[in-house]
C-alpha positions in Angstrom: 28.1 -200.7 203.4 32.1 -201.2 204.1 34.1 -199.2 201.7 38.2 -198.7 201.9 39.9 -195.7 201.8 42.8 -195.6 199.2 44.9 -193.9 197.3 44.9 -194.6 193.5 47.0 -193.1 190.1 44.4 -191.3 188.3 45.3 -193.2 185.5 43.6 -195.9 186.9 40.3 -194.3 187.0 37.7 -194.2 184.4 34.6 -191.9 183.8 31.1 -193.1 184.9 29.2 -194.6 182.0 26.1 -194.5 183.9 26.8 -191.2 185.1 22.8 -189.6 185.1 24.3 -186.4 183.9 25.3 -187.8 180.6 22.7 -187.5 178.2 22.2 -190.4 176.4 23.3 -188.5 172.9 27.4 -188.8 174.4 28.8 -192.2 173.4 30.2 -194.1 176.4 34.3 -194.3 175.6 36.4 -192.5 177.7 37.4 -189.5 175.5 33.5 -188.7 174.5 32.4 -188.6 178.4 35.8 -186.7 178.6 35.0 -184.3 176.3 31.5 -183.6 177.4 31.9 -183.1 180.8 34.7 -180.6 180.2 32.7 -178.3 177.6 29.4 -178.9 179.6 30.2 -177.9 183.3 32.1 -174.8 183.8 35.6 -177.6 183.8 38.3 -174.5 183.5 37.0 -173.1 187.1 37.4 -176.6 189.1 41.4 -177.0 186.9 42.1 -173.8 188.3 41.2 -174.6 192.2 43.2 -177.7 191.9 46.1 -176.4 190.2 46.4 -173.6 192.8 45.6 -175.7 196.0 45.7 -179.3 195.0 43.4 -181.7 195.4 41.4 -181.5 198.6 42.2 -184.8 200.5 38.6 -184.1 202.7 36.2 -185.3 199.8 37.4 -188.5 198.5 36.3 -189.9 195.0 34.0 -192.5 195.2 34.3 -195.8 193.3 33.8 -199.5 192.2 36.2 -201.9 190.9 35.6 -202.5 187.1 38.6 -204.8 186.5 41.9 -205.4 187.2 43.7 -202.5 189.0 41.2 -200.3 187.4 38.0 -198.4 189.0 35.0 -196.3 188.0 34.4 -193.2 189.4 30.4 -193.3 190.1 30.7 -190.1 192.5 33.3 -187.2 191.2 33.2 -187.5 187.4 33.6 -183.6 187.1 36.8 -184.1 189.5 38.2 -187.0 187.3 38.0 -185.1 184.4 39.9 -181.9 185.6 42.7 -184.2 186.7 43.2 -186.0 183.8 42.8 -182.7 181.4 45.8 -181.8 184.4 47.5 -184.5 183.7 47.8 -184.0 179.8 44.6 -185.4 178.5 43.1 -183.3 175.6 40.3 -183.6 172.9 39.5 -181.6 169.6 38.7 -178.2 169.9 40.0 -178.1 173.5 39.8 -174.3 175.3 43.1 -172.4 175.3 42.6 -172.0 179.0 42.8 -175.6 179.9 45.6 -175.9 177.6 47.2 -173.0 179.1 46.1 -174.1 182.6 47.8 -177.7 181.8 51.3 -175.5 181.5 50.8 -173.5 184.1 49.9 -175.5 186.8 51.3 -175.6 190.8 49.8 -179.0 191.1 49.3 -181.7 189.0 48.3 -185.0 191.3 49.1 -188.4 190.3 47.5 -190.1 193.1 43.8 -188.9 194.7 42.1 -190.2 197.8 39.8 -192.7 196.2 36.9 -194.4 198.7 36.4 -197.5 196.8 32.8 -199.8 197.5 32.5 -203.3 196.4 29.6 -202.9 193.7 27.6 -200.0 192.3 24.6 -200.6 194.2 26.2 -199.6 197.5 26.4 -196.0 196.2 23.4 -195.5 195.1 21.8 -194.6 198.1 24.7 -192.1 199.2 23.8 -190.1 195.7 20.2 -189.6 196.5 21.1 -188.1 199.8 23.8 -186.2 197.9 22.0 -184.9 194.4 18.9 -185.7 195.1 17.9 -184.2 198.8 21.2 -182.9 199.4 23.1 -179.9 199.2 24.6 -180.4 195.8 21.2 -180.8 193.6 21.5 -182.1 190.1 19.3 -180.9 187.5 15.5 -182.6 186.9 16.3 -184.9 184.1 19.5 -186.3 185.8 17.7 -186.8 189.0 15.3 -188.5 187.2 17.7 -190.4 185.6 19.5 -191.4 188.7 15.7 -192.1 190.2 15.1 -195.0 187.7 18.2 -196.4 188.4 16.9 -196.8 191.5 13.7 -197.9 190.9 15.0 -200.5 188.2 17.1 -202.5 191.4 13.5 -203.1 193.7 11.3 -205.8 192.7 9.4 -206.0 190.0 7.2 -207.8 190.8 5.4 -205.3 193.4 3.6 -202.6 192.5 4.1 -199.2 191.4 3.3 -197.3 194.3 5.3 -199.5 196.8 8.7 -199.8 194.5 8.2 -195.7 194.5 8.0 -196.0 198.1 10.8 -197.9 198.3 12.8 -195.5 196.6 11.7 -192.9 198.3 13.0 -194.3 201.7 16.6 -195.0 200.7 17.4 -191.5 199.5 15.2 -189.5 202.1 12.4 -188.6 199.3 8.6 -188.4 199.3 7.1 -191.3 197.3 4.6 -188.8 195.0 7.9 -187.2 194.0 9.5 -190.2 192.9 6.2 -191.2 191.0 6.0 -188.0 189.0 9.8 -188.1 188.4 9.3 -191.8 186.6 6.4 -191.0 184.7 8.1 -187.6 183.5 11.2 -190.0 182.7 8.6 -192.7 181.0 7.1 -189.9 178.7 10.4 -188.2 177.7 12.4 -191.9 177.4 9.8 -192.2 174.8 11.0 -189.3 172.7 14.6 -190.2 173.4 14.1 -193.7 172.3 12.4 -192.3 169.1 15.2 -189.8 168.2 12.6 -187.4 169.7 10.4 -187.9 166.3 13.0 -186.6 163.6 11.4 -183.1 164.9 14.1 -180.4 163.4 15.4 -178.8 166.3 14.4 -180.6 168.8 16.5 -182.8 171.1 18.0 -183.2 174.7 19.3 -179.9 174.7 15.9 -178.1 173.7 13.5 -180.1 175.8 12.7 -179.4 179.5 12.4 -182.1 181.2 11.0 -179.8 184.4 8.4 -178.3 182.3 7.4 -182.5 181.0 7.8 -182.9 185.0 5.1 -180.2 185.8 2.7 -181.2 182.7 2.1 -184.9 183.7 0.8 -184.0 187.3 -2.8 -182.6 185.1 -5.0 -185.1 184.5 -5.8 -184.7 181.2 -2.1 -184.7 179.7 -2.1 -188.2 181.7 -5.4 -189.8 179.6 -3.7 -188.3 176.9 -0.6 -189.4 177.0 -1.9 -193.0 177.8 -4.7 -192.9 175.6 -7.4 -193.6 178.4 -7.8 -193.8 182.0 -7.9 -197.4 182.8 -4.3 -197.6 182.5 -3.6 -195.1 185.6 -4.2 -197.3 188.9 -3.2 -196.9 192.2 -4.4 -193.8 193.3 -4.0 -192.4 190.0 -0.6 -193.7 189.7 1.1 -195.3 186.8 1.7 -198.7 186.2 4.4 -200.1 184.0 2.5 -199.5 180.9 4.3 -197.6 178.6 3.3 -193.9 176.6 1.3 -194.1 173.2 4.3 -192.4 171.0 1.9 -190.3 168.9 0.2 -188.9 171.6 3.7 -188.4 172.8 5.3 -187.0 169.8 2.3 -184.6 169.7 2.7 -183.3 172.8 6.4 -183.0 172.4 5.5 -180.4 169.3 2.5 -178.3 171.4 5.6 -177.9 174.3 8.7 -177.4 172.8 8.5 -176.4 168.7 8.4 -172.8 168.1 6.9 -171.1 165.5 8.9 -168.6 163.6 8.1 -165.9 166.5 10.1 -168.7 168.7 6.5 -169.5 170.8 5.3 -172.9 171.2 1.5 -173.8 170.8 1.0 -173.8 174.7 3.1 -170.7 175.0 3.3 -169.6 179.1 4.0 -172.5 181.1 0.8 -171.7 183.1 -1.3 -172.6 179.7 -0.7 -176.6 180.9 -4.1 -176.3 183.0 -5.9 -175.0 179.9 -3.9 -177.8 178.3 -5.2 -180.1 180.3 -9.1 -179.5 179.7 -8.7 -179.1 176.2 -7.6 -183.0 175.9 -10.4 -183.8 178.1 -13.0 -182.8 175.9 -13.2 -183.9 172.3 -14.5 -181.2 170.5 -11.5 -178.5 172.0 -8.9 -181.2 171.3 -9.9 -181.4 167.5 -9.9 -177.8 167.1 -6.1 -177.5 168.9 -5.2 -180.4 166.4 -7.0 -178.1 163.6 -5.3 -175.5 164.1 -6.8 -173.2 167.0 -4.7 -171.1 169.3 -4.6 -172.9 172.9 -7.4 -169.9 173.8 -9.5 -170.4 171.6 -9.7 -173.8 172.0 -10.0 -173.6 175.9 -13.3 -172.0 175.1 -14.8 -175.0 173.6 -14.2 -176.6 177.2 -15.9 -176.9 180.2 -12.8 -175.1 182.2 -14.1 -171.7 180.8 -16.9 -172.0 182.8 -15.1 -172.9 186.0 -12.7 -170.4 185.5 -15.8 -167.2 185.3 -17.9 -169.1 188.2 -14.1 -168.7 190.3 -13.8 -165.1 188.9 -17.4 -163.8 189.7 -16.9 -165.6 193.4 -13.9 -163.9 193.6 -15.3 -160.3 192.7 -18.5 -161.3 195.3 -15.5 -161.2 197.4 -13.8 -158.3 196.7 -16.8 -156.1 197.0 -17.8 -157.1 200.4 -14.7 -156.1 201.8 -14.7 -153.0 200.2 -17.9 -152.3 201.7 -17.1 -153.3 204.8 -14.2 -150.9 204.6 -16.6 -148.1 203.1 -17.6 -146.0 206.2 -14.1 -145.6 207.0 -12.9 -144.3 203.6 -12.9 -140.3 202.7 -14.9 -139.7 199.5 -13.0 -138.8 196.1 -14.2 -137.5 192.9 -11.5 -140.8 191.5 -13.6 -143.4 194.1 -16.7 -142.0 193.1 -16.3 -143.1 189.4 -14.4 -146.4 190.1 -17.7 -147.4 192.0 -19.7 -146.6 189.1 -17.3 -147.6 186.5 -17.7 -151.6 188.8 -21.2 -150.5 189.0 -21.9 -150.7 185.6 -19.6 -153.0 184.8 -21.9 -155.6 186.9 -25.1 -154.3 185.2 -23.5 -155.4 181.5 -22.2 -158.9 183.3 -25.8 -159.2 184.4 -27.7 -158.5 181.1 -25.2 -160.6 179.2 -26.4 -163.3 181.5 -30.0 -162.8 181.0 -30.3 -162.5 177.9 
């Protein structure tokens, strides 16, 4: 992977239009990446460093040769942008800091330390190690962005699993974390793809991708989602089959619309397991779609019963240390009727059961 070392006018360098940060809302010209990236990461903080200390020679921008003289900056877009706001760049609605910082400035560099790779696909694998397992982390939608770049560049014609494990080797990864990563990024390129269903309110911004991420690991949101379980092979991986879009779009509005007390139908991220069993069973799935609160609906479903067979084990449990502990315990008037207050709580428990 030879790359040169050279130093380049920052006029020659443009924004990344692949950059995985971008959401796919920001049209690709120069002065719309531009403009996001300066109202979107904090861009008045990395002006000020450079203006006060210039730019550190030690980390090099990274780029590929898009033309002529010119370059695309695949690693360092935040970087890029403060120079060229530096160097007089501007947009509408643009801070009075930067404007003030653009006045102001000690230094203003012309020319960066730019490590320039033949083609696109040589950098790859240094971002993974980078944003992915690295120190510098991006956020769960752009890694999984960045992932099915990835992905999209092994062959197509293996499967699944393997590609996953393919990518997982290049950037250091495990391979079940690079599977849930694409089939989050499958289920929410869905919603993207369908202006995420015309739903008021809802769009890149208000979705979390993390929270889509953490949802398709049950297995019921995944024969939903799909609309059965033939689809998921491989270990209960998926293939290249794509999302049904209304099962998609209706799990889009039980996660992220809120109702006018600004809670969505699941409510507490740790409803997704109830979630789960109530699209595995019919009769709890048409009373959700009906209408029912995600409790009452769990009820309908076998996971009710799991969940008092764990709780009664888990009491069984309880008790026999504290009896074991017992004999070494001074006697209260407060223990006393906490025994008999369990006491007779597990005489109701009991009669509800027999009868």
């Amino acid at each position: 992977m030879s790359h040169k070392l050279m130093y380049l006018k920052v006029k020659d360098l443009d924004l990344d239009p692949e950059n995985p940060r971008l959401p796919d809302y920001v049209e690709r010209d120069s002065d719309s990446m531009l403009e996001f990236l300066a109202k979107s990461s904090s861009i008045e903080e990395l002006m000020s460093a450079i203006s006060e200390n210039d730019f550190f020679p030690a980390e090099s921008l990274i780029a590929v040769p898009n033309g002529k003289s010119r370059y695309t900056v695949v690693e360092g877009n935040r970087r890029l942008t403060a120079l060229r706001l530096l160097s007089g760049s501007t947009y509408e609605d643009i801070s009075p800091r930067i404007v003030e910082l653009q006045k102001t400035a000690k230094f203003k560099p012309k020319e960066v330390p730019v490590s320039v790779f033949p083609k696109r696909s040589d950098v790859l694998n240094y971002l993974g190690n980078r944003h992915i397992a690295g120190v510098k982390a991006w956020g769960s939608l752009a890694k999984a962005r960045y992932i099915r770049q990835l992905f999209d560049q092994t062959d197509g014609k293996d499967s699944f699993a393997n590609r996953c494990k393919t990518v997982a080797k290049v950037i250091g990864s495990r391979r079940d974390f690079i599977a849930k990563a694409m089939k989050a990024f499958r289920v929410y390129k869905i919603a993207e793809d369908n202006d995420f269903f015309s739903i008021k309110g809802l769009d890149e911004q208000a979705v979390k991708f993390s929270l889509i991420s953490t949802a398709i690991d049950y297995e019921g949101v995944q024969d939903f989602i799909y609309g059965s379980p033939d689809v998921l092979q491989e270990g209960g991986e998926q293939t290249d089959r794509d999302p049904d879009p209304k099962r998609v779009q209706e799990f889009f509005t039980w996660l992220f619309v809120k109702d006018k007390n600004s809670r969505t139908r699941i409510g507490e991220s740790r409803n997704l397991n109830k979630l789960s069993k109530i699209m595995l069973d019919a009769e709890a799935l048409d009373g959700f779609r009906k209408g029912a609160t995600i409790d009452q609906a769990y009820i309908l479903t076998t996971g009710v019963e799991e969940d008092f067979d764990a709780l009664c084990t888990q009491i069984q449990r309880d008790l026999r240390e504290a009896n074991s502990l017992v004999a070494d315990v001074v006697s209260s008037e407060y223990r006393i009727d906490l025994a008999a207050s369990i006491f007779k709580q597990a005489r109701q428990l009991n009669s509800a059961l027999q009868d």
